[in-house]
C-alpha positions, 0 to 999 in steps of 0.5 A: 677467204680473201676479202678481194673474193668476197668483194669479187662475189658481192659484186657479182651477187649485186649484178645478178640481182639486177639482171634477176629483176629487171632488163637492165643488162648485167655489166660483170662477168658473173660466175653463176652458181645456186649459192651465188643466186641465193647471195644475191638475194641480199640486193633485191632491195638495192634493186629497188632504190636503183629503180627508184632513182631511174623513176624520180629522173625520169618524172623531174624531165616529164614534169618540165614539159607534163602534169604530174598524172601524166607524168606518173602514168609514163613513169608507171609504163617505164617501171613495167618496162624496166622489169618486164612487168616480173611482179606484175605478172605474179600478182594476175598468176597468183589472184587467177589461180587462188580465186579459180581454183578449188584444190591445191593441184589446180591453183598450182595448175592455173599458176603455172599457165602462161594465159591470164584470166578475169580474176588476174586481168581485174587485179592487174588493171585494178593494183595499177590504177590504184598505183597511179592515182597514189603516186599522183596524190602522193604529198611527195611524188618523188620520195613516194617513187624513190622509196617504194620499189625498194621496201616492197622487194622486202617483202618477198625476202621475208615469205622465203625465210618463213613459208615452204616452197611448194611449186616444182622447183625444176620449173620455177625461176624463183628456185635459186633464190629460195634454195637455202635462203640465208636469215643472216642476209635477210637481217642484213637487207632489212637493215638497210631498208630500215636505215633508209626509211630512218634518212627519208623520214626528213622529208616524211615523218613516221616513214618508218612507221609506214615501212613496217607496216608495208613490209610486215603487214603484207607479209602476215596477212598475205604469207597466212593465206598462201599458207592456208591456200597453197601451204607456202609460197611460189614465185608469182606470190612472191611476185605479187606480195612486191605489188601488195607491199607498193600500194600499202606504203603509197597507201601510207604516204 
């Protein structure tokens, strides 16, 4: 294949990946087709750094005129905003369904209900004060908001490539991405995470340390209950094990 159409498909898998994430408005013409969503799942960490530079200039232009609580706490609005609060929404359909339901036919039920219940509504409320109150502590606030939206899109990218889909996969937006996920884009995208921890670790030391154990501690300790509650992954798991990998690496920092 010509390299001038692989470039060509590259980035439009770049783009859609954005469009897939987030509001920002996908500025290519995209020949959409399942293998290309798949592709673009390689970019959901690049996503993610392109979050975090929007985060970072947005909190240096607040902290000229606010603190930096409220300075985080309008960066936290602009995050939900940006990406349509996606994962967000993951973690309230994912905690309503795995604390409410009682067999495997009522999780997936409850996940696929559009309203929120106590058990969302608490986690949702709890993940982003918790958030804000670790980005404002942060020793760096800006490297904290940099860095985390692009290692926890990792995350995801591993409970693919290890757990079953078991949602309805007509009805699910995540089902492109899942359909032959490629493992030698998965060591690609991780690649990419590790070498950006490596460049960051100037500011912050061990960074790496904290990436591993973001990435790879969610994803086992989350991916074995999805499997032993659901017996794989759908895409508001998937949704909030971004959310779980967020607060453990702010944990860290």
């Amino acid at each position: 294949m010509p390299n001038a159409i692989i470039l060509t498909r590259e980035w439009q898998a770049f783009w859609l990946a954005v469009g897939f994430l987030t509001r920002i408005p996908m500025l290519v013409h995209i020949d959409y087709s399942q293998r290309l969503m798949n592709q673009s799942s390689l970019y959901f960490p690049l996503v993610g750094l392109l979050l975090g530079s929007l985060h970072v200039a947005a909190f240096f232009l607040l902290s000229l005129a606010f603190s930096p609580l409220v300075s985080v706490i309008v960066v936290v609005i602009l995050h939900l905003f940006i990406t349509g609060a996606f994962h967000e929404d993951g973690l309230a359909d994912s905690v309503d369904a795995l604390g409410g339901g009682y067999t495997l036919e009522k999780r997936l039920e409850i996940m696929k209900d559009s309203r929120i219940g106590t058990y969302g509504t608490v986690a949702l409320v709890m993940a982003l004060m918790l958030k804000v109150a670790l980005l404002a502590e942060a020793d760096l606030i800006w490297l904290a908001l940099l860095i985390a939206p692009a290692i926890s899109r990792l995350t995801p990218l591993l409970l693919m490539a290890t757990l079953a889909y078991v949602t309805d996969p007509d009805k699910s937006k995540s089902k492109p991405v899942a359909d032959g996920f490629s493992a030698a884009r998965l060591v690609s995208a991780s690649a990419f995470v590790l070498v950006l921890s490596a460049v960051l670790s100037f500011w912050q030391p061990f960074l790496i340390t904290g990436t591993l154990a973001a990435v790879l501690l969610v994803a086992l300790l989350w991916g074995s209950y999805l499997r032993s509650q659901l017996g794989g992954y759908t895409g508001d798991a998937l949704g909030a094990s971004v959310v779980f990998s967020e607060l453990v690496l702010l944990m860290f920092l």
